[in-house]
Every structure is written in structure tokens, then in C-alpha cells.
C-alpha angles and dihedrals in degrees: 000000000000087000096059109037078060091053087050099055100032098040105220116015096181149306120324116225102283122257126232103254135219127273107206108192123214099256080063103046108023102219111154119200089224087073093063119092108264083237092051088048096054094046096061094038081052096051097041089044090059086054099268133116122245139164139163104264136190132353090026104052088042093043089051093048088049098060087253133123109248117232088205158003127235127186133209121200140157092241121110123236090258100048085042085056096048088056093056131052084197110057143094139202106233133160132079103202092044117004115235140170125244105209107195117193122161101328104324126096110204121191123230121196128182121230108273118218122199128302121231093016123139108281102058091285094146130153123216109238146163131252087270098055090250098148112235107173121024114160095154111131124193147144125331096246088058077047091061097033076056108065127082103242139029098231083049086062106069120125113201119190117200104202091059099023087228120153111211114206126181089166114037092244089145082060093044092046082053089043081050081225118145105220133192119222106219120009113316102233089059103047084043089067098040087062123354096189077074081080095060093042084053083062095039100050096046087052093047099049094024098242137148110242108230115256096243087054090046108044099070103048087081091064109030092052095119098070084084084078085069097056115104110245094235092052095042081043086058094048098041086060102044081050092053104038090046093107090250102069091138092061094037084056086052106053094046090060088048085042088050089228087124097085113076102001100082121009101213090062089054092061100031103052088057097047118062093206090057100038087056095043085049093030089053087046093053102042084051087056094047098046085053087052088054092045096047086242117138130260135219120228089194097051087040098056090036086063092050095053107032089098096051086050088046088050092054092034096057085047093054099041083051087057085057089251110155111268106243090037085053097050097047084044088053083051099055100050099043085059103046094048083056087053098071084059106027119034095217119193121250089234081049090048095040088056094044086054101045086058094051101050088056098061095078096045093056079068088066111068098149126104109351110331102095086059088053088055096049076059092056104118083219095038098119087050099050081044094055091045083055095048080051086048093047093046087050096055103243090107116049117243102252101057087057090048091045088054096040086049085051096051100055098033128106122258088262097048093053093052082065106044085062111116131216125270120270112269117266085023105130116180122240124244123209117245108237106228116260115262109254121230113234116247129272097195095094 
């Protein structure tokens, strides 16, 4: 009775007596070990060879069982970081928060992780955390059984082993991933607070692998949205990204409007989604992502993250020209505060911000196609991606059509038709002779 009216108050206590999983042989999942990457292969024969366990775990198995193509593997062993380290002459201990092994071999890097146990549990196994429960530092290792009870899904804690093709299974996540159902291991609030990224995985992951997040996982993602306020910027950049390049950008939007995750965790959200300019402008960016993704082609954080913020610098760009500022200092003063405001929620990188702003600064100069500035343009290193935002500008309706299919005829035409496509300069425009420097006298000081 005790046990469970503190279960009741405190969520998840600790971990429940393990069950026995299940062992899916191959005949009921499928899963063949000539899917799994050579490297990841030899990682695991090299670590059970030197008397460990190891098995791919997690977003691989799910993803292959899914019918997907896995980005990477991971591996989870017994073995400690250290003991990981001593079996391979290519390998290195990183992570602050949780220490993990990074095996190279060829060019592959494959991660290695070490069973985690509980945290706070008797025995000193305590995990450092904040005041809102958000876990910062965990390197509390375990069974394999704590390692499962760990992780956030169900479909995230399969354990596949390639010398015998077994699957092992503590949560039915092979069954889940069947009942296309996305399931939270422990009580959801808490695991919530441990991590809240864990909110934005819950979207990404129904999107990706087209699921319905169960409604205990999902019911308390609308208030208890703020936690996101906690997440460092670097780390909420990362899964944003991965969010956004997962080849289903337009769904994952989507969910976090219906999630109500959209208000307060990124800025530019909170604008776009209210205003239909700006959604089809987004909404066109993000369908073009996630049509490159399909086709294997690559995709551009910087164009990506340009896209999502170009109505919040047009907002800020129109308020400045109407203050009588200059129009190009006014649109690189627009940039800069619409990234720094971002700042303070997504730590993106200088390369990323340099890119977003090259981009930018092109769109005013594909107005100007007189003299010699059309041929300036062509020379722009990021020419073919500030070409590409104005073809989305033009689709969404802010540039008229004519200027996108100038542009597209210019960039296709000989030396001598463009020549000929050139148009005349502005009216009033007078162009602007150099002053040849004033003959000096020679001195009479001599």
C-alpha cells in the first residue's frame, strides 16, 4: 500500500524487478546480419570475442524493422568505456553528460555505449541533475535489463545480436513498432523532466516511422511544454535538425502545432504558423527538403534555416525601410537581429549563420539586372543557393514571376544572349565617373 501511494506521488521509484524478455528469432522479425554496416559487425564480433556483450541497439534496429535505411549504427555492451577503449587501436572516450566510445574503423565511426543502470538508486548511484529534474550528468552504468528500462521508447530498446540474428526485447517494442503505437517506458512526466528533448523525439519519431503516439506519452507534452526553456541551445539546435532534415519536415511541423510545442520553442514557429504568406513560403521550403532526403540528395542546413526565418527578417526589414533607414543597411540590420534573437533558443553555428546570411543578402541584388551587376551575382560562392530561395519566393507568391524566370533564362543563356537580356538602367540612375586625381606641382623647396 505504502509502495504504491509513493509511486503514485513520485512517478517511477525505481526499477521493478526485470522481466524475462523476449528472444525474436530471426524466422519472426526478419532481420538479416548482412544489413548491418561491416564496421558495426566487427565491433560487436571484437567485443564479444574479448568475453563482453554487445549488440546494435536502438534507431537502427527500429528503423530496419521499419522498412528504413539506417544513418547509423550504435552498440551497447557491458563493457565499460575503458575496457571498450583497450579492444580497439581506433577508438576514443568522449561525453560529458554520459561517457561514450567512439570505434573508427575505415571510415566509419561506430558508438559504443556501456549499459546504464538507475539512477538514484541506494549505493551512491546518483545522477547529477537540475532543479527541474533535467539529468546533466549520468555515468552510471548497469545490466542490461536497467539499460532497457533506460531508454525513452519501446521501439528505441531493442537489442539485436548479429551472430545469432536474435532480437532481444524487455518492452514489446517489436509488437509496438507492428501496432504502429509510440510507447513511453516509466511514467512520462518523469521522463519528461529527466530529459525534455525527449518531447520533441516523441514528434519526430511519429512523423518518421508514421506512428500515434500513445496518448500517456502524449498528454503531458502541452504542459509541460516549458521545460524546453531548460535545454541547452547547442543540444535543441541538434534536434531541431535532425527534426527538420528527417525526410518528413512537413509532418514533424505539423505535430508540433497540434502538440502545441510550436509557441515559445522556436520564435520563428510562433509567427509563421499564424500568418499564410509565411506558412507557404515555410511549408514550400520544407516539402523541397523533404523531397532531396527521398531522393538521397543533400541538404543544406543553411538554406534550410534561412527559409524558416526569411518572414521574421522581412518583418523587421519593412519596419526599418518605413523609418527611412537605407535599404541594404536595413536588411543586414533585420539579419542580425532576427539571429541573434534565435540565439537565445538555437545555438546555431557561425559556418550555419554565415550561409543563412549569404543567402539573404542575394535576394535584393536578383532585383538589379542592368550594366554589370547580373554578371557579379553569377560570381556569388552561394549564388545557386540564393537562386533556389528566389525560385521558393517566387512559388509562394512575395517575387513576381518574371523576375524568377529572368533570372532562370540568364542562367542558361550564351555569353551573347545574355548580353541581350540585360535591361536598361533605372531612370534617374546616372552612372558615376571616377575622378581622375589632381596633377601635382612639382616642389619648389629644392
Amino acid at each position: 500500500m505504502i509502495r504504491k501511494f509513493i509511486s503514485r506521488v513520485l512517478g517511477r521509484t525505481g526499477p521493478a524487478k526485470p522481466e524475462r524478455p523476449a528472444v525474436i528469432a530471426v524466422a519472426q522479425h526478419g532481420l538479416q546480419s548482412d544489413q548491418i554496416s561491416r564496421a558495426c559487425r566487427r565491433t560487436i564480433e571484437t567485443l564479444q570475442e574479448n568475453g563482453y556483450q554487445a549488440y546494435v541497439v536502438g534507431g537502427a534496429v527500429r528503423d530496419l524493422l521499419a522498412g528504413l535505411t539506417p544513418k547509423d549504427f550504435d552498440v551497447a555492451t557491458n563493457a565499460t568505456p575503458e575496457q571498450v577503449r583497450h579492444c580497439f587501436r581506433r577508438a576514443r572516450i568522449i561525453g560529458r553528460r554520459f561517457q561514450i566510445v567512439h570505434v573508427n574503423i575505415g571510415t566509419e565511426t561506430i558508438e559504443v555505449t556501456t549499459f546504464r543502470g538507475h539512477h538514484g538508486e541506494q549505493g551512491g548511484n546518483k545522477a547529477q541533475t537540475d532543479e527541474q529534474g533535467r539529468v546533466l550528468r549520468d555515468n552510471v552504468f548497469g545490466s542490461q535489463a536497467e539499460d532497457a528500462a533506460r531508454r525513452d521508447f519501446t521501439v528505441n530498446a531493442l537489442y539485436y545480436d548479429p551472430s545469432s540474428e536474435t532480437i532481444v526485447d524487455y518492452h514489446h517494442g517489436v509488437a509496438d513498432l507492428k501496432q504502429k503505437t509510440l510507447r513511453m517506458i516509466g511514467d512520462p512526466k518523469t521522463r519528461y523532466r529527466e530529459d525534455p528533448v525527449r518531447m520533441l523525439r516523441a514528434v519526430r519519431l511519429a512523423a518518421k516511422l508514421g506512428l500515434m503516439v500513445d496518448p500517456a506519452a502524449s498528454r503531458p507534452i502541452r504542459e509541460m511544454t516549458e521545460l524546453i526553456e531548460n535545454v541547452p541551445p547547442s543540444r535543441l539546435f541538434d534536434e531541431m535538425l535532425k527534426l527538420l532534415t528527417s525526410g518528413h519536415a512537413v509532418r514533424c511541423v505539423t505535430r508540433l502545432r497540434e502538440e502545441g510545442l510550436h509557441h515559445g520553442l522556436l520564435p520563428l514557429l510562433d509567427v509563421i504558423l499564424d500568418q499564410p504568406l509565411g506558412e507557404r513560403f515555410v511549408m514550400l521550403a520544407l516539402e523541397s527538403t523533404d523531397r532531396r532526403v527521398r531522393e538521397g540528395k543533400p541538404v543544406s542546413p543553411g538554406f534550410l534555416f534561412a527559409a524558416l526565418l526569411w518572414n521574421e527578417v522581412l518583418i523587421k526589414w519593412e519596419a526599418l525601410k518605413k523609418r527611412g533607414d537605407p535599404l541594404i543597411p536595413a536588411l543586414f540590420q533585420a539579419m542580425d537581429e532576427v539571429l541573434d534573437v534565435q540565439a537565445e533558443k538555437l545555438a546555431i553555428t557561425r559556418r550555419i549563420a554565415g550561409d543563412i546570411k549569404d543567402i539573404w543578402a542575394l535576394q535584393p541584388r536578383f532585383e538589379q539586372r542592368s550594366g554589370k551587376r547580373p554578371y557579379g551575382v553569377l560570381q556569388q560562392p552561394r549564388f545557386r543557393a540564393g537562386y533556389d530561395f528566389l525560385l521558393l519566393r517566387v512559388e509562394s507568391g512575395e517575387v513576381a514571376q518574371e523576375i524568377g524566370a529572368w533570372w532562370t533564362d540568364f542562367l542558361h543563356a550564351s555569353d551573347e544572349e545574355r548580353a541581350g537580356m540585360l535591361l536598361p538602367p533605372p531612370a534617374g540612375e546616372t552612372r558615376k565617373r571616377r575622378r581622375r586625381p589632381a596633377r601635382t606641382r612639382p616642389s619648389n623647396t629644392e
